[in-house]
C-alpha positions as CSV (number, residue, x, y, z in Angstrom):
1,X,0.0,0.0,0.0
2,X,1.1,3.5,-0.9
3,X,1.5,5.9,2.0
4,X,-0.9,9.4,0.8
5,X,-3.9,11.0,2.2
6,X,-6.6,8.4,1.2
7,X,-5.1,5.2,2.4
8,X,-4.6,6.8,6.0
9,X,-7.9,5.2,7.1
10,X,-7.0,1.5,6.3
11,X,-3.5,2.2,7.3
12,X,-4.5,3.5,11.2
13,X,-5.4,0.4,12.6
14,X,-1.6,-0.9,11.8
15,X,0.1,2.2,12.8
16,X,-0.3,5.6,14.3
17,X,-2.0,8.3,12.2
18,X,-3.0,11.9,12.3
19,X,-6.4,12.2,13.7
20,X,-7.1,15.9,12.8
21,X,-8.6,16.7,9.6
22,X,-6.2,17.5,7.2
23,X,-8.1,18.9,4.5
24,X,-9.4,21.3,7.1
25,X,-5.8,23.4,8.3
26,X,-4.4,26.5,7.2
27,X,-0.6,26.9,6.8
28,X,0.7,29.2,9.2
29,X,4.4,28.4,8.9
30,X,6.4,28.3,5.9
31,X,9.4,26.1,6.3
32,X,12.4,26.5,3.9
33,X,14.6,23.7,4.0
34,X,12.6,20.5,4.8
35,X,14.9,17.4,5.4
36,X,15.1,14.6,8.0
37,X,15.9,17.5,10.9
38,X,13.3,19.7,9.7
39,X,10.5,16.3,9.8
40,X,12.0,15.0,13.3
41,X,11.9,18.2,15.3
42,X,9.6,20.8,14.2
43,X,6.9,19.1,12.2
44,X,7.3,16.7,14.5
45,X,5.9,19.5,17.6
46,X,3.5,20.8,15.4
47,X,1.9,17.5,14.8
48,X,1.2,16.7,18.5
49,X,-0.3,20.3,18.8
50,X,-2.7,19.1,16.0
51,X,-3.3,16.2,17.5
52,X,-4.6,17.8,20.5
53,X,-6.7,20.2,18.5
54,X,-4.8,23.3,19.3
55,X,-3.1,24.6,15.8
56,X,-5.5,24.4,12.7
57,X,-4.2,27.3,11.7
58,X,-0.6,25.9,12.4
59,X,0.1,23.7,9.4
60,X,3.4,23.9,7.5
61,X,4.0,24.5,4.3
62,X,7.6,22.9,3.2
63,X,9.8,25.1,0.6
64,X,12.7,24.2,-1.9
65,X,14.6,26.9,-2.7
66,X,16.9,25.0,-5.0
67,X,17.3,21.6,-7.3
68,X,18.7,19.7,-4.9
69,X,15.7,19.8,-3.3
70,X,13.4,17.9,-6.0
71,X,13.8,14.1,-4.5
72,X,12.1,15.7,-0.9
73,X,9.7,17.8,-3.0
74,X,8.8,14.5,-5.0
75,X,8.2,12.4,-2.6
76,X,6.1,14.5,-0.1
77,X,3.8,15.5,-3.1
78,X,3.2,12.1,-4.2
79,X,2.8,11.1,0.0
80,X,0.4,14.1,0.8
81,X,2.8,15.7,3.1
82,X,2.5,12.4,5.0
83,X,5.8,10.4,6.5
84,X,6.6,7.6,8.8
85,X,8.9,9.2,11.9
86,X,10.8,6.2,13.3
87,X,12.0,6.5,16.9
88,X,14.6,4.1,17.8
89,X,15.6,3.2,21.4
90,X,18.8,2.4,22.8
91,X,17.0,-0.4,24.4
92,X,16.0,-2.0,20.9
93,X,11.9,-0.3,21.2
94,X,10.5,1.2,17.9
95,X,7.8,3.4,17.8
96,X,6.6,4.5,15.1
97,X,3.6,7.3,13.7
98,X,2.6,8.7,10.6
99,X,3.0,12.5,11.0
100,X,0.5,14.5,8.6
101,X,1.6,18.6,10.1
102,X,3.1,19.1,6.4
103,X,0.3,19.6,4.1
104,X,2.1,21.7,1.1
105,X,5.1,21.6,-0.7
106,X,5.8,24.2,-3.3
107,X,9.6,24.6,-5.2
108,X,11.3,27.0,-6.0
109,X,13.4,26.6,-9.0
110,X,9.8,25.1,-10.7
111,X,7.5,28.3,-9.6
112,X,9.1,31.2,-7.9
113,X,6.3,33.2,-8.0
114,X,3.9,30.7,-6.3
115,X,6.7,30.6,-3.4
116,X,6.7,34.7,-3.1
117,X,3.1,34.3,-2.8
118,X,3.4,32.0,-0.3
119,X,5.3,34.2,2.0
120,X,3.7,37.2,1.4
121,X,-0.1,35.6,2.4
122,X,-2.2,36.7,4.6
123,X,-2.3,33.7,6.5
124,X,1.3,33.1,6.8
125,X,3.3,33.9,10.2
126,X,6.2,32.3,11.0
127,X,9.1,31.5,8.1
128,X,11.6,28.9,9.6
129,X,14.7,27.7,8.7
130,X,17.0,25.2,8.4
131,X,19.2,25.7,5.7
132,X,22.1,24.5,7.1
133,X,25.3,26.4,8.8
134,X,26.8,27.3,5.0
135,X,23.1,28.6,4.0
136,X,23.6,31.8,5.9
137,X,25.8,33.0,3.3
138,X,28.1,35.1,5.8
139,X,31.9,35.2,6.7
140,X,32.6,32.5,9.3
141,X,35.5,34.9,10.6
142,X,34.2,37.9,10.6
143,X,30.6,37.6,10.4
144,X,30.1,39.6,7.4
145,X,27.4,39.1,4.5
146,X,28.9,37.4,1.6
147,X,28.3,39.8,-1.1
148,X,30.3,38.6,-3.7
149,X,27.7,35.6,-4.6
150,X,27.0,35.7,-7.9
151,X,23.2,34.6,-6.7
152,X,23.1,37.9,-4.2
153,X,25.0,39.7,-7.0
154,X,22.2,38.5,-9.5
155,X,19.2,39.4,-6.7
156,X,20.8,43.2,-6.0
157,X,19.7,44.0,-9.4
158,X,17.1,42.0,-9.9
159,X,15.0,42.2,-7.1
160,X,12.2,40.3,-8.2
161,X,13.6,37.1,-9.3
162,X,15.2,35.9,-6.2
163,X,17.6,33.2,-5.8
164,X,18.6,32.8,-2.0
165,X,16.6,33.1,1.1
166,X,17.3,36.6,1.4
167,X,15.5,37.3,-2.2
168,X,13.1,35.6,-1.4
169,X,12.3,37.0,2.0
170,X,12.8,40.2,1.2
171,X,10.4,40.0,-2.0
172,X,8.1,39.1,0.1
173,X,8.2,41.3,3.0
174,X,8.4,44.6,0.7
175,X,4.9,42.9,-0.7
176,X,3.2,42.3,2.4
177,X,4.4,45.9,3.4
178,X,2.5,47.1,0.2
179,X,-0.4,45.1,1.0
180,X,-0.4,46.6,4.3
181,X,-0.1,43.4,6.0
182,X,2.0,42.9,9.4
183,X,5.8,41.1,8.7
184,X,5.8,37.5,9.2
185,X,8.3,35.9,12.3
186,X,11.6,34.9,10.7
187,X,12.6,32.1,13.0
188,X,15.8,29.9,12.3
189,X,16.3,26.9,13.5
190,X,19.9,25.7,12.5
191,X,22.5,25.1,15.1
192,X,23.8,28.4,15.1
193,X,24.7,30.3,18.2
194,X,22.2,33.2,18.3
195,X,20.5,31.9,15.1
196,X,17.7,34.6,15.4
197,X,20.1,37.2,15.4
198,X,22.3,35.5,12.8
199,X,19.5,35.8,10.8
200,X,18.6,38.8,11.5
201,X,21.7,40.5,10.9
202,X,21.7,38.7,7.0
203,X,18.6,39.8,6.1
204,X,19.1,43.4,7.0
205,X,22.1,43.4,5.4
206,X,21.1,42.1,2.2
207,X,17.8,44.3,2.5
208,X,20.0,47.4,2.9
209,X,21.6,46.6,-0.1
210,X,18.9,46.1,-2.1
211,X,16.1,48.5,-0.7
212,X,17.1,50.4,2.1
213,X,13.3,51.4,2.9
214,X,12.7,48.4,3.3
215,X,15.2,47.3,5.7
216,X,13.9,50.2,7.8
217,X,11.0,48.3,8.1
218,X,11.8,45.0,8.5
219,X,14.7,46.4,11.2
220,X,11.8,47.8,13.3
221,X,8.7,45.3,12.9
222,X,10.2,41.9,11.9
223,X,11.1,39.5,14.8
224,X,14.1,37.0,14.6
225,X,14.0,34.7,17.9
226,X,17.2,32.8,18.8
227,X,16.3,29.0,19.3
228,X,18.0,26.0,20.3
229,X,17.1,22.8,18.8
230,X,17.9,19.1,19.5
231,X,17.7,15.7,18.2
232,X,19.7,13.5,16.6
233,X,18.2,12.8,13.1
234,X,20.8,10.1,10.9
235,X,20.2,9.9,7.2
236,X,17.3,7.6,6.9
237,X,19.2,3.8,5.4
238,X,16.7,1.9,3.0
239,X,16.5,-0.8,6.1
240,X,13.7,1.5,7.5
241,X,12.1,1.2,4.5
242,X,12.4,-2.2,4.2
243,X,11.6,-2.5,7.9
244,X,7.9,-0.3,7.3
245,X,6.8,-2.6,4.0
246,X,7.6,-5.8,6.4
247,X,6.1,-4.8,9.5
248,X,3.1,-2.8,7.9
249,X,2.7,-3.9,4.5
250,X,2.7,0.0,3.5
251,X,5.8,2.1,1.1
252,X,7.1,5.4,2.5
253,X,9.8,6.8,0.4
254,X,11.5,8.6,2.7
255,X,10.8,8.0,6.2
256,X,12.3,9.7,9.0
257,X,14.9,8.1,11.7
258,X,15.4,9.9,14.8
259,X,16.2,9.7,18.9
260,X,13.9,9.5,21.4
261,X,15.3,12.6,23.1
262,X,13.9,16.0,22.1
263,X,14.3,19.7,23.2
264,X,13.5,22.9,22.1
265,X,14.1,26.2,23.4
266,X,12.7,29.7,21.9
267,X,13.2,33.2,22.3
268,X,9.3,34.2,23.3
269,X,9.8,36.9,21.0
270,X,7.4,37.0,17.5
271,X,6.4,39.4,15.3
272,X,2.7,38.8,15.7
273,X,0.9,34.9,17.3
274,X,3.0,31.9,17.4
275,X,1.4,28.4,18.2
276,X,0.8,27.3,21.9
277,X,4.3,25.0,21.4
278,X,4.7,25.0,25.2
279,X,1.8,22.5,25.4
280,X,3.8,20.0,24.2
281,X,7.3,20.6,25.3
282,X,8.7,23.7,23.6
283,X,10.2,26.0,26.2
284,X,9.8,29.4,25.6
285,X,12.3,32.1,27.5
286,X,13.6,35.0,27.8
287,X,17.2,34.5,26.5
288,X,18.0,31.3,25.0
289,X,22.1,32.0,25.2
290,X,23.1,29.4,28.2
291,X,20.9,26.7,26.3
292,X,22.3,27.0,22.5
293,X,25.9,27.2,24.4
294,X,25.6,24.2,26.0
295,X,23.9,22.4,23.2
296,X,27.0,23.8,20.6
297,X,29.5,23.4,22.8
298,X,29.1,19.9,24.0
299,X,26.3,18.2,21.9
300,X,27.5,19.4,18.4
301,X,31.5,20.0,19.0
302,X,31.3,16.4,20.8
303,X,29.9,15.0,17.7
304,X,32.7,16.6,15.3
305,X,35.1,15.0,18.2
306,X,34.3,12.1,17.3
307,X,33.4,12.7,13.7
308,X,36.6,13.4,12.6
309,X,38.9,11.3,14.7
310,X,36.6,8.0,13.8
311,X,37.1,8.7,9.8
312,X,40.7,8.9,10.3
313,X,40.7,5.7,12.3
314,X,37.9,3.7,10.2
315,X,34.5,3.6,12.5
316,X,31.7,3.9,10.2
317,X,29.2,5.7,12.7
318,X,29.0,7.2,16.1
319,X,27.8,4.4,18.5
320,X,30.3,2.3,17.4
321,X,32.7,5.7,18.2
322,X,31.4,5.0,21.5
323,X,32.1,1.6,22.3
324,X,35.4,2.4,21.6
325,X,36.6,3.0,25.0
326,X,39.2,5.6,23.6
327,X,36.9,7.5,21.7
328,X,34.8,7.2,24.3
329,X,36.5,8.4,27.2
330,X,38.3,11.6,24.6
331,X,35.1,12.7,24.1
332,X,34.0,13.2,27.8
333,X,37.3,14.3,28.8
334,X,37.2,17.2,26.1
335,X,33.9,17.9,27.6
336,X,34.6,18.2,31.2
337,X,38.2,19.9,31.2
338,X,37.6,22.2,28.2
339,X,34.0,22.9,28.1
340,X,32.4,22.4,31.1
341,X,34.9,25.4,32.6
342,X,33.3,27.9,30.4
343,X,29.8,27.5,30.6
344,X,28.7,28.1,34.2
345,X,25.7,27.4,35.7
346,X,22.1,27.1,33.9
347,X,19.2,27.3,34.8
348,X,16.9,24.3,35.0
349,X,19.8,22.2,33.6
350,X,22.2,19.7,35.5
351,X,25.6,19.5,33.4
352,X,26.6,16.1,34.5
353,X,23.5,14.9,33.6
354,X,23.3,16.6,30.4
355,X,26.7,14.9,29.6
356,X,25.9,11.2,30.7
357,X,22.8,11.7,28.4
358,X,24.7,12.2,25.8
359,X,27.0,9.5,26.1
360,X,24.2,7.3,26.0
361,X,22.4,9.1,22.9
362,X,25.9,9.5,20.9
363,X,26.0,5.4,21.8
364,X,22.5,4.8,20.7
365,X,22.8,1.5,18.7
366,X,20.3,1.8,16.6
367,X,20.5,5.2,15.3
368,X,23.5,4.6,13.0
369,X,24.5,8.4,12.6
370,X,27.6,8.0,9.9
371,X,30.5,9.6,10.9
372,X,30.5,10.8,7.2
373,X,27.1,13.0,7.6
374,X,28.5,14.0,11.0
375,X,31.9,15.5,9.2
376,X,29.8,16.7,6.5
377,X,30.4,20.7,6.0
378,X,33.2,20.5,8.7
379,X,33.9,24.0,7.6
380,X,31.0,25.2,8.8
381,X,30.6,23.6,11.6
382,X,34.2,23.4,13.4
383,X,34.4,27.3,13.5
384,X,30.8,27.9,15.4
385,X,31.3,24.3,17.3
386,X,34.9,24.1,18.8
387,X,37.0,27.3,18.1
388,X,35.2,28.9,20.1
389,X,35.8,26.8,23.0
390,X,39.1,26.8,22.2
391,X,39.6,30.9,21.6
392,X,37.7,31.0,25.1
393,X,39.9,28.6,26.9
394,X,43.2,30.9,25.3
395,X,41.9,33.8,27.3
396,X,41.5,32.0,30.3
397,X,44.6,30.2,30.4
398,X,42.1,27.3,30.1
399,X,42.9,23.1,28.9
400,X,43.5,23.3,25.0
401,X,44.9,20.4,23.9
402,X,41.6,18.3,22.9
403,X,40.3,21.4,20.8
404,X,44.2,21.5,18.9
405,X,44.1,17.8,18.7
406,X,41.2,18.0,16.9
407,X,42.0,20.9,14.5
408,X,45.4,19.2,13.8
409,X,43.4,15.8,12.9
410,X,40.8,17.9,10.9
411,X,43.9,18.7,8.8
412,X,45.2,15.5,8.5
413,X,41.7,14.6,7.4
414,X,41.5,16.8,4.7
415,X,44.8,16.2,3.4
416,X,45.2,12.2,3.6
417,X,41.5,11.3,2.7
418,X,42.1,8.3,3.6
419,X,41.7,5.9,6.9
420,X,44.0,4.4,8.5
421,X,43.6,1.0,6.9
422,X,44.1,3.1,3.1
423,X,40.3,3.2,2.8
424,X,38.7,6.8,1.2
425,X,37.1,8.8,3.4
426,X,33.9,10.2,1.8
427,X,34.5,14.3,2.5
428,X,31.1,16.1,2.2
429,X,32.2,19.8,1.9
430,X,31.7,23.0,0.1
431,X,35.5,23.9,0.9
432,X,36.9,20.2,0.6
433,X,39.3,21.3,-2.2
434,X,40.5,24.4,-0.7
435,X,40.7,22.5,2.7
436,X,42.6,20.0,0.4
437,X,45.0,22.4,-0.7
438,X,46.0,24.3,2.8
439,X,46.5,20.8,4.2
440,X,48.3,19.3,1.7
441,X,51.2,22.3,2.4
442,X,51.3,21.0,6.1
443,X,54.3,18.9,5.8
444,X,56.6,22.1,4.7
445,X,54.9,24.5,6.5
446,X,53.1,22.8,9.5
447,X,50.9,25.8,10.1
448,X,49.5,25.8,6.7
449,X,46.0,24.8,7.0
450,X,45.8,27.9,9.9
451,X,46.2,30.5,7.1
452,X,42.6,30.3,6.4
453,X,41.6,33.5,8.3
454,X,37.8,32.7,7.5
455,X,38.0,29.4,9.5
456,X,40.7,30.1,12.1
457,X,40.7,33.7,12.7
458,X,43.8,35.0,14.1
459,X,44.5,31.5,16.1
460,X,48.2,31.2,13.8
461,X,49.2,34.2,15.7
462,X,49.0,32.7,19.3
463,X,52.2,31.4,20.0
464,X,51.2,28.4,22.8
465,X,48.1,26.9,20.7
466,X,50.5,26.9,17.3
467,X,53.4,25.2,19.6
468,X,51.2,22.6,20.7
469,X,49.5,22.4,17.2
470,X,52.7,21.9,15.5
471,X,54.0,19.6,17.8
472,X,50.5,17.4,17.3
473,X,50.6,17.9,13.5
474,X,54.3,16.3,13.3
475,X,53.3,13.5,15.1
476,X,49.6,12.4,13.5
477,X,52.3,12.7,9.9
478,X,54.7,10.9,11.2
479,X,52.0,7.9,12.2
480,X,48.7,8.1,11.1
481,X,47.8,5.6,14.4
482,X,45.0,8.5,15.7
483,X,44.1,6.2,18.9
484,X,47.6,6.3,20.0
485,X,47.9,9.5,20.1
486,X,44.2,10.4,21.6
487,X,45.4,7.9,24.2
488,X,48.9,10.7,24.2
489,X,46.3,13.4,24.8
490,X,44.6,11.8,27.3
491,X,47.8,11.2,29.0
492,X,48.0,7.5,29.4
């Protein structure tokens, strides 16, 4: 049987289903960027508020904004929105539910118009985001808008055929402005420290730029809330496919795989009404700072910890990272002496506990997270996740040698490609050539790969992290062995 909208009633007495009405709901968020994140977390909430008959003017709308995005766009349109979200316990339970929150799809590169006239509806108010770390379009260094894309450069003087998110969005503010309709909520939801304000400072940018009126506007009636979002959402295998047709005699294309663990924490702060989220979960708070720190800090750097180090040594996924008592014990060891120091205290959260859940979530055997999709767009994600950390920890005269270890395996990484049995390492990055190339200068000039200012900063001009990194560079060259010398960092 074919997952869609009209075989939902013989498919609810074999597995959970929507029980709203559908056909009924207006879409009052626009998502751009729907993938398996996107369908675990947010849709996810937004479902259970439907199910309790709170949000029928909540529904989502999902956007493309560029080809990549046709497979998602196909299969939701021929699935009615609908998909199977697979939760998978570390004690071997399934659970598993149809979730039916999405109940559009439009794409961009097929109908741009029909996209602007999404945003700029009447009905719609709240755009979210995930578009990924690289989709921000900014200066990793200095924080500056990129405005040398040829797609920006291309949306300057044409401003109604947009491109990016920012055309897009500010197409369809300046015509809900002319309309005399309020702004929408921009809301990201990307693991980006101060994501609201990342945001924020992008779009006004670009807006600026292209109609400085309009900025004005948007700079003093659109709101950008910083939130915090969590759970651990692998790359959905054909297994769970398999695994749905056999157990339920019914075909989703493209499931969903996620954790049971969930958390997510907004910035009470919207333009106009927001769903009642805190119904089911969301917290809503003044300042979301403490929360995305902790989450960046330990929860995403912790996963490029062991990202990185497990390609070089050959472990094809994250739990089996973690029953590697090395990898293990690196990992919590970089957490306590390095970030733990500089987090303080939060509220409402215990930091040990926070940690030991995480060593049980990272070790999750059934949610094989590759350590390829956790390495993927390092470049994006190392800067935001661990430099800072390790910039922090400078100041403070703080641990740094897990941070430097890392950077100096990160280079290794990018320059070998390889494992440590001679197997390819599959290198998912926008910058993988240019990483490529400042690496492969490492064994004349061991701070080579540092001369990237946009990923590094001025980090090449402190003299006791470069000491320490060159001294770790010469050794991962001189033997690619990366436990060894994790088991040298940890001092045994």
């Amino acid at each position: 049987m074919e997952l869609n909208q009209k075989n939902l009633d013989n498919l609810s007495n074999r597995i959970s289903c929507p029980e709203y009405d559908r056909k009924s709901l207006a879409t009052g968020i626009v998502h751009i960027g729907v993938g398996g994140f996107h369908r675990s977390h947010q849709a996810y909430y937004i479902h259970r508020l439907l199910q309790k008959n709170d949000a029928h003017n909540w529904a989502i709308c999902g956007v493309g904004l560029r080809e990549g995005d046709r497979n998602m766009y196909n299969v939701l349109i021929e699935q009615d929105g609908l998909y199977t979200l697979v939760t998978q316990h570390p004690n071997g339970n399934i659970e598993n539910e149809i979730i039916g929150s999405i109940t559009e799809f439009l794409l961009a590169v097929d109908d741009p118009q029909a996209v602007i006239d999404k945003l700029a509806s009447e009905t719609t108010e709240i755009i979210s985001l995930t578009i990924t770390e690289g989709g921000y379009n900014f200066n990793p260094s200095t924080g500056a808008f990129d405005f040398e894309n040829p797609e920006i450069q291309h949306e300057l003087r044409n401003p109604n055929e947009p491109k990016t998110v920012y055309g897009y969005l500010t197409v369809a503010l300046k015509k809900r402005r002319a309309n005399g309709l309020p702004p929408f909520t921009i809301m990201s939801c990307d693991n980006i420290q101060h994501n609201g304000n990342v945001a924020r400072k992008m779009v006004l940018a670009f807006a600026k730029k292209q109609d400085p009126q309009l900025a004005s506007w948007i700079e003093k009636e659109v709101s950008f809330p910083n939130s915090m979002v969590d759970r651990i959402t692998p790359v959905t295998a054909k297994e769970i496919m398999d695994y749905l047709k056999n157990e339920y005699d019914f075909q989703d294309k493209w499931p969903v795989v996620c954790e049971p663990f969930i958390q997510w924490v907004v910035e009470d702060n919207f333009s106009n009404v927001r769903p009642q989220l805190e119904n089911v979960g969301v917290q809503f708070v003044p300042d979301v700072t403490p929360y995305e720190k902790m989450k960046i800090r330990l929860l995403n750097a912790g996963h490029s910890v062991l990202g990185i180090t497990g390609a070089i040594y050959g472990h094809p996924t994250i739990d089996a990272c973690m029953r590697d008592e090395v990898f293990a014990k690196f990992m919590r060891v970089f957490m306590d002496k390095e970030v733990t120091p500089i987090l303080g205290s939060i509220e409402g959260i215990d930091i040990e506990e926070y940690k030991d859940n995480l060593a049980i979530r990272f070790g999750n055997p059934n949610i094989k997270d590759s350590v390829s999709r956790i390495c993927s767009e390092s470049s994006a994600k190392l800067p935001k996740f661990l430099v800072p950390t390790l910039m922090e920890n400078l100041e403070q005269d703080g641990s740094i040698k897990f941070a430097t270890f890392i950077l100096a395996a990160w280079c290794y990484y990018s320059d070998k490609r390889i494992d440590k049995d001679g197997r390819p390492i599959e290198i998912i990055d926008a910058m993988a050539e240019q990483l490529h190339e400042a690496a492969r200068e490492t064994t004349t000039d061991p701070l080579a790969f540092l001369e990237q200012e946009s990923l590094f900063g001025n980090l090449i001009n402190n003299e006791r992290f470069t000491e320490l990194y060159s001294e770790m560079i010469g050794k991962i060259y001189w033997d690619s062995n990366i436990k060894k010398y994790m088991r040298d960092v940890l001092g045994e």
